[in-house]
DSSP file (Angstrom, degrees, kcal/mol; ACC not computed):
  #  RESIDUE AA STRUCTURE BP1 BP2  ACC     N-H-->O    O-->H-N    N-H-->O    O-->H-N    TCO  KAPPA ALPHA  PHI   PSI    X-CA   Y-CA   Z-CA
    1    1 A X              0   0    0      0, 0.0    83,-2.6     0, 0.0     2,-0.2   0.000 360.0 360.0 360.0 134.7    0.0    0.0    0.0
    2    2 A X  E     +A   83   0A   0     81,-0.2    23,-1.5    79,-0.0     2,-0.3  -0.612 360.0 175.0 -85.2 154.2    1.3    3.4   -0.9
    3    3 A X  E     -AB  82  24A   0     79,-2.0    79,-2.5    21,-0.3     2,-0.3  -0.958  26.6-122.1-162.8 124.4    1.6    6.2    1.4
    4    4 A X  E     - B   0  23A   0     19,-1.3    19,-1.2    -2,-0.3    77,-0.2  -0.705  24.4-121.9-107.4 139.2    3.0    9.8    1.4
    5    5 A X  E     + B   0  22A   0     75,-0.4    74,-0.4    72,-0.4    17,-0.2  -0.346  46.4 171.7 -52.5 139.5    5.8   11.1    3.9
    6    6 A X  E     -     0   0A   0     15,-1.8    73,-0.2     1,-0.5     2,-0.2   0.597  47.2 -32.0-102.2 -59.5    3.5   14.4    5.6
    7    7 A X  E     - B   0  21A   0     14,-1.2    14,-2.1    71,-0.1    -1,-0.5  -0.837  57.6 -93.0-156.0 165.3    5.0   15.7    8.1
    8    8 A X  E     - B   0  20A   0     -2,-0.2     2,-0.3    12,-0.2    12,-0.2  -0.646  49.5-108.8 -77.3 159.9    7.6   15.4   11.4
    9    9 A X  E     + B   0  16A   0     10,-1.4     7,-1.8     7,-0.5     2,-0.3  -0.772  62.5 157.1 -80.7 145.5    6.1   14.8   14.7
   10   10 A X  E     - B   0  15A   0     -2,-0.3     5,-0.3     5,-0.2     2,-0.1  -0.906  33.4-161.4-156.9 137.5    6.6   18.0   16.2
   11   11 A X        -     0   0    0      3,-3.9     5,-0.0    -2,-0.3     0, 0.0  -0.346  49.1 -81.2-111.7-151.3    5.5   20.3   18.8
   12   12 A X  S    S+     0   0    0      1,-0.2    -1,-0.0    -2,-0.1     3,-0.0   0.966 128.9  16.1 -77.4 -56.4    5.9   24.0   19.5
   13   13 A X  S    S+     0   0    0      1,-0.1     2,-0.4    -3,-0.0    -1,-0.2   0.829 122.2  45.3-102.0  -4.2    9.1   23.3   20.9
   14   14 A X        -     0   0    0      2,-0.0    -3,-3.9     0, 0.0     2,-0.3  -0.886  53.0-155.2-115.0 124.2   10.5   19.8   20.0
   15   15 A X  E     -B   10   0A   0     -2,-0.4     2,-0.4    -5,-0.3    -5,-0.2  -0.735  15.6-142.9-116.1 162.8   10.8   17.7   16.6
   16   16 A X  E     -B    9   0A   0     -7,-1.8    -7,-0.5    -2,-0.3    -2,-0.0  -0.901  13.2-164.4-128.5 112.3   11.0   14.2   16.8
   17   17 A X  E    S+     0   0A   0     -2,-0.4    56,-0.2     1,-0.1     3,-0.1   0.042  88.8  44.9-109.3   3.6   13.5   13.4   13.9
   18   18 A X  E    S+     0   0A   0     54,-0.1    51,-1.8    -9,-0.1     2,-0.4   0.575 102.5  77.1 -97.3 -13.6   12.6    9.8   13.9
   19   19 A X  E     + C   0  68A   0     49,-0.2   -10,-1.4   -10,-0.2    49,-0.3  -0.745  55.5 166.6-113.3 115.4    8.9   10.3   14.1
   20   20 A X  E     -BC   8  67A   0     47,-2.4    47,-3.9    -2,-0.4     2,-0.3  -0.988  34.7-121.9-115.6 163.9    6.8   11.2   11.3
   21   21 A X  E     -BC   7  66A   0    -14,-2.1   -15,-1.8    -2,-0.3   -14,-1.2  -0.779  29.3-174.6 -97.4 157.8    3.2   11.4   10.2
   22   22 A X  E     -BC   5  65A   0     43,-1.0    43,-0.8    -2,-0.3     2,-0.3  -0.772  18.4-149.2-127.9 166.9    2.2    9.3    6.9
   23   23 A X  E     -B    4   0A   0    -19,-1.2   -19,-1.3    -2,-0.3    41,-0.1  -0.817  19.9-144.8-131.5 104.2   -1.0    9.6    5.5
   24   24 A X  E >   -B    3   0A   0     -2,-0.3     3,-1.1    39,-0.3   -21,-0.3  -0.378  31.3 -94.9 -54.7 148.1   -1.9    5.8    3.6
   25   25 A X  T 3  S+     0   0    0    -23,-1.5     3,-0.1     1,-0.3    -1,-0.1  -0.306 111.5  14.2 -58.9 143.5   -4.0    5.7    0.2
   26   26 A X  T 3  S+     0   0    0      1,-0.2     2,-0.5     2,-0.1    -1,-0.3   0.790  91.5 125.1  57.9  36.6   -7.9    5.0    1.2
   27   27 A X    <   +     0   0    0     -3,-1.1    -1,-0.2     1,-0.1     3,-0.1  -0.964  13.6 150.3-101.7 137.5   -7.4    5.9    5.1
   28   28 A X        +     0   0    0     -2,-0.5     2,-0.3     1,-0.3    35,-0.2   0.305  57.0  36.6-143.3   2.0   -9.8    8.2    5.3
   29   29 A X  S    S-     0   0    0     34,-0.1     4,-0.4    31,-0.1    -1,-0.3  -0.880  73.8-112.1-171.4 143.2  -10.6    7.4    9.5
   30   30 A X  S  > S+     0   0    0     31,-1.9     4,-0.8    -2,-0.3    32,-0.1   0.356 112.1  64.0 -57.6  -8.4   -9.2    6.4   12.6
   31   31 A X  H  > S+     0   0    0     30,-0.3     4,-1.3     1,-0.2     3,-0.2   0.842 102.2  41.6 -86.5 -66.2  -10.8    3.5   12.4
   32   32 A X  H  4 S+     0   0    0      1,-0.2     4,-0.3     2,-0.2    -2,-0.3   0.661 114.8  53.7 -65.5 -11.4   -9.2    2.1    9.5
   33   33 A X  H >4 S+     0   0    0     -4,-0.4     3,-3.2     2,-0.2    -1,-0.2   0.946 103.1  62.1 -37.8 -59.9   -5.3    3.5   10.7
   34   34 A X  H >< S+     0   0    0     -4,-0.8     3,-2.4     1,-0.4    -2,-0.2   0.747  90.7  56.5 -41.7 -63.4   -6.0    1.8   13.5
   35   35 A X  T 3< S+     0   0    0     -4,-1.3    -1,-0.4     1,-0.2    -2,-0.2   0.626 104.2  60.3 -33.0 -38.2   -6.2   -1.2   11.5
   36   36 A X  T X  S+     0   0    0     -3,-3.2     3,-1.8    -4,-0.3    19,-0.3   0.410  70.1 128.3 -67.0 -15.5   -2.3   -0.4   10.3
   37   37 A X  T <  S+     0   0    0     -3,-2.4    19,-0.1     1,-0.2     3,-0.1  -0.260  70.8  21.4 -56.8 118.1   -0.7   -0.5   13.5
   38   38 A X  T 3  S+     0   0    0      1,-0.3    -1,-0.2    -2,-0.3    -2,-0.1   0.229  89.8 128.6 113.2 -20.7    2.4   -2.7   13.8
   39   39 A X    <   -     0   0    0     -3,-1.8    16,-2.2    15,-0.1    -1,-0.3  -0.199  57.0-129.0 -71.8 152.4    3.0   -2.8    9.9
   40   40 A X  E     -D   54   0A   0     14,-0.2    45,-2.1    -3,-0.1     2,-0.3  -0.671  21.1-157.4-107.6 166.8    6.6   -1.8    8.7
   41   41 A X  E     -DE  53  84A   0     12,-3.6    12,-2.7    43,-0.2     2,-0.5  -0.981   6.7-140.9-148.3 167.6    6.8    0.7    6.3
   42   42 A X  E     -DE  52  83A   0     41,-2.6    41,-3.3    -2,-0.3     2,-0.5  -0.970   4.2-163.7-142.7 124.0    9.8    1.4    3.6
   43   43 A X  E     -DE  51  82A   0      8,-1.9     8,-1.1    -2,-0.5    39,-0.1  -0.958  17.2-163.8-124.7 100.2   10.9    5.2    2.7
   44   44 A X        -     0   0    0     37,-0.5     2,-0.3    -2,-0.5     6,-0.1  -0.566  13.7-142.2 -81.8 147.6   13.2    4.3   -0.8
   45   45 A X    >   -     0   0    0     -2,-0.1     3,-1.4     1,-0.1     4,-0.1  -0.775  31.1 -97.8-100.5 176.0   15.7    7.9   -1.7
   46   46 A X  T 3  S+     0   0    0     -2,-0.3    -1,-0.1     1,-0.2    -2,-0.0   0.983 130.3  52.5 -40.8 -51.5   16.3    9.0   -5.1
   47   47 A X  T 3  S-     0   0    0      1,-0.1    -1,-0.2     2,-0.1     3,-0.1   0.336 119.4-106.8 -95.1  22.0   19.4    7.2   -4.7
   48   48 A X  S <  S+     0   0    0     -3,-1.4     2,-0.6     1,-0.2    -1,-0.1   0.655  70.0 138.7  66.2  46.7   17.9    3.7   -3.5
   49   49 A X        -     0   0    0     -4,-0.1     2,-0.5     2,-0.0    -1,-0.2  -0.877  35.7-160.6 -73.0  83.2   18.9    3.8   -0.1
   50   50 A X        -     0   0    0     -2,-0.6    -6,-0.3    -6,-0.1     2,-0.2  -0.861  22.4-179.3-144.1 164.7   16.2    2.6    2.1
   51   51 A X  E     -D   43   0A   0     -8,-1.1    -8,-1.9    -2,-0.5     2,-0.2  -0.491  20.8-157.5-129.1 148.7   15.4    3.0    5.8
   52   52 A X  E     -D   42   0A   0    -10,-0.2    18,-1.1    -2,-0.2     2,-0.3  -0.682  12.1-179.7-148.8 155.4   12.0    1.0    7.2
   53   53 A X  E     -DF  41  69A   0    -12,-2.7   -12,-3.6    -2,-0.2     2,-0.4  -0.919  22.2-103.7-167.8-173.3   10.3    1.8   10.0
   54   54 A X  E     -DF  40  68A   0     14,-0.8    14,-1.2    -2,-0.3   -14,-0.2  -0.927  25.7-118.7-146.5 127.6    6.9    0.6   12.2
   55   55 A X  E     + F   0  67A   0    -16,-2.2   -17,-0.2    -2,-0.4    12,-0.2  -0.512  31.7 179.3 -67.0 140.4    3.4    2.1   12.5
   56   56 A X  E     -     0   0A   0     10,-3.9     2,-0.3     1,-0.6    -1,-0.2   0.703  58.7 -44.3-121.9 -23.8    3.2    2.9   16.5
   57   57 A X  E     - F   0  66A   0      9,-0.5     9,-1.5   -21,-0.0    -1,-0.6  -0.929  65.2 -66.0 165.8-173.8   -0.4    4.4   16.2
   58   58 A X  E     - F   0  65A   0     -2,-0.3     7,-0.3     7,-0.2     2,-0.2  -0.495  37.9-155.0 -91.3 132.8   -3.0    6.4   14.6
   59   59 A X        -     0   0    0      5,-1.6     4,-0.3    -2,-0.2   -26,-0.1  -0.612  63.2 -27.3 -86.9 165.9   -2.3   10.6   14.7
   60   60 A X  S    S-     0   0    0     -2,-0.2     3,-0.2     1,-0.2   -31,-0.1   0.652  85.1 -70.2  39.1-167.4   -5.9   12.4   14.5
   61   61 A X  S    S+     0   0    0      1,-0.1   -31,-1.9   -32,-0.1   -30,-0.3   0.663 112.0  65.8 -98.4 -17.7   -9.1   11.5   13.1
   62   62 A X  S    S-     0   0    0    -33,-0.2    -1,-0.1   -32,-0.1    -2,-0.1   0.245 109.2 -90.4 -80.2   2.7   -8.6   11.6    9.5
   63   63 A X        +     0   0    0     -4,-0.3   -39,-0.3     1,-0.3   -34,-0.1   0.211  68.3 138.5 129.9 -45.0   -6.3    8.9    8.9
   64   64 A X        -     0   0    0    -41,-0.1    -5,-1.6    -6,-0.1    -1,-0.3  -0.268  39.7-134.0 -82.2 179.9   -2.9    9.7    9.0
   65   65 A X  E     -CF  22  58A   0    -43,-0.8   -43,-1.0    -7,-0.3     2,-0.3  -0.408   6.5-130.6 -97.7 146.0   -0.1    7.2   10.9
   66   66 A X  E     -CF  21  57A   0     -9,-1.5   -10,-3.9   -45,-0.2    -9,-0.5  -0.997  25.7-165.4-125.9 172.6    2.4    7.6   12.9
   67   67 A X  E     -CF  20  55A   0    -47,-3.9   -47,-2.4    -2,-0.3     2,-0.6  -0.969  23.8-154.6-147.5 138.4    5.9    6.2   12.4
   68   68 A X  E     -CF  19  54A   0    -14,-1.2   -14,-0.8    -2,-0.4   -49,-0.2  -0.868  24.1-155.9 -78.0  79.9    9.2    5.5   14.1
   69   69 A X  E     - F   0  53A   0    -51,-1.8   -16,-0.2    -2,-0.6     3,-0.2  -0.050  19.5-126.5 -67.4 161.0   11.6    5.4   11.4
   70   70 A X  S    S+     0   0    0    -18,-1.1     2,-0.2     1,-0.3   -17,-0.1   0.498 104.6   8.8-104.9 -13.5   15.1    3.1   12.5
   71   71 A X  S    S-     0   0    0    -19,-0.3    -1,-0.3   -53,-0.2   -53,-0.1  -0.836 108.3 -94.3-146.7 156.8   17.3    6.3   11.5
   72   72 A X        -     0   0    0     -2,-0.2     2,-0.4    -3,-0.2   -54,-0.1  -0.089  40.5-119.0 -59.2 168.0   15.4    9.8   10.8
   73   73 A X        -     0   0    0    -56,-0.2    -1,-0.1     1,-0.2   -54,-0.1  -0.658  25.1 -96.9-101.3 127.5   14.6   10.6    7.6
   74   74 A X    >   -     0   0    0     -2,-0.4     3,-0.6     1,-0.1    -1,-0.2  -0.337  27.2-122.3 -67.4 178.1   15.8   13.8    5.3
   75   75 A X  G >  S+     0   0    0      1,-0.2     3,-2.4     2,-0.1    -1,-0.1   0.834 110.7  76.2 -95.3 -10.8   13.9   16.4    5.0
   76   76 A X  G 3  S+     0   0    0      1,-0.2     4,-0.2     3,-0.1    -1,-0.2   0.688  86.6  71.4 -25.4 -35.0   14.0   15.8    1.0
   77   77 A X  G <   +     0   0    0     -3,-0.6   -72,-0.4     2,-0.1    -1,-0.2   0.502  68.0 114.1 -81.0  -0.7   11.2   12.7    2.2
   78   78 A X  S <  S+     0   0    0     -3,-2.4     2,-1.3     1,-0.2   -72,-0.1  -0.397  91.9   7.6 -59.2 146.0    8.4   15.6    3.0
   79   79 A X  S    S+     0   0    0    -74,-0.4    -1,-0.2   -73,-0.2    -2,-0.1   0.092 105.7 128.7  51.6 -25.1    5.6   14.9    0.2
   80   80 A X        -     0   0    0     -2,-1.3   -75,-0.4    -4,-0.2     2,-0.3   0.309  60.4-113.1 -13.4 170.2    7.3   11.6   -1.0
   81   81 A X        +     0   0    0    -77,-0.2   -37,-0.5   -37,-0.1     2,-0.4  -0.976  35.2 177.3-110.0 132.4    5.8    8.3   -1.4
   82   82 A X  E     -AE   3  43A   0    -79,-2.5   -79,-2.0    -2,-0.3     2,-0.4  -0.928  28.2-107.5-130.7-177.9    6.7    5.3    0.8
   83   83 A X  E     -AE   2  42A   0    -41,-3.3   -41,-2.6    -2,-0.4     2,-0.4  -0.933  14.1-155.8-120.8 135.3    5.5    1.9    1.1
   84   84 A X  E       E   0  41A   0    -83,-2.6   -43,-0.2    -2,-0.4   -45,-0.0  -0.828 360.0 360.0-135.2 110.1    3.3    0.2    3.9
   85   85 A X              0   0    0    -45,-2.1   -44,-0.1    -2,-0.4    -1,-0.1   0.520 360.0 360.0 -98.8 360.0    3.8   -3.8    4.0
């Protein structure tokens, strides 16, 4: 299942530089994220490097993931696609 890179977790004062939100094709609810929890997911770079990481739970209501990448991420991977197995 495909999925696009959104965002770091972050708050006012603190990013999380493993952490990011994803949002998955056809999640459109918490319910169905929910359903995604535990699943590894695989962030490819241009130059076919790639670093995997684990759904830890659902962000909001709307859908998106979050995930706990095994190294952080660039910031090149904002708006990307990765892939949810």
């Amino acid at each position: 299942m495909k999925a696009i890179v959104v965002q770091f977790r972050r708050g006012i004062k603190h990013v999380r530089p493993r952490q990011f939100l994803i949002q998955p094709e056809k999640c459109n609810s918490k319910k169905e994220a929910l359903k995604l929890i535990g699943k590894s997911v695989e962030w490819t770079s241009p130059a076919g490097k790639k670093i995997t990481g684990k759904i830890t739970m659902a962000h909001g209501i709307k859908g998106l993931v979050r995930v706990v990448f095994d190294k952080g991420l660039p910031g090149q991977a904002l708006t990307t696609e990765a892939e949810i197995k």
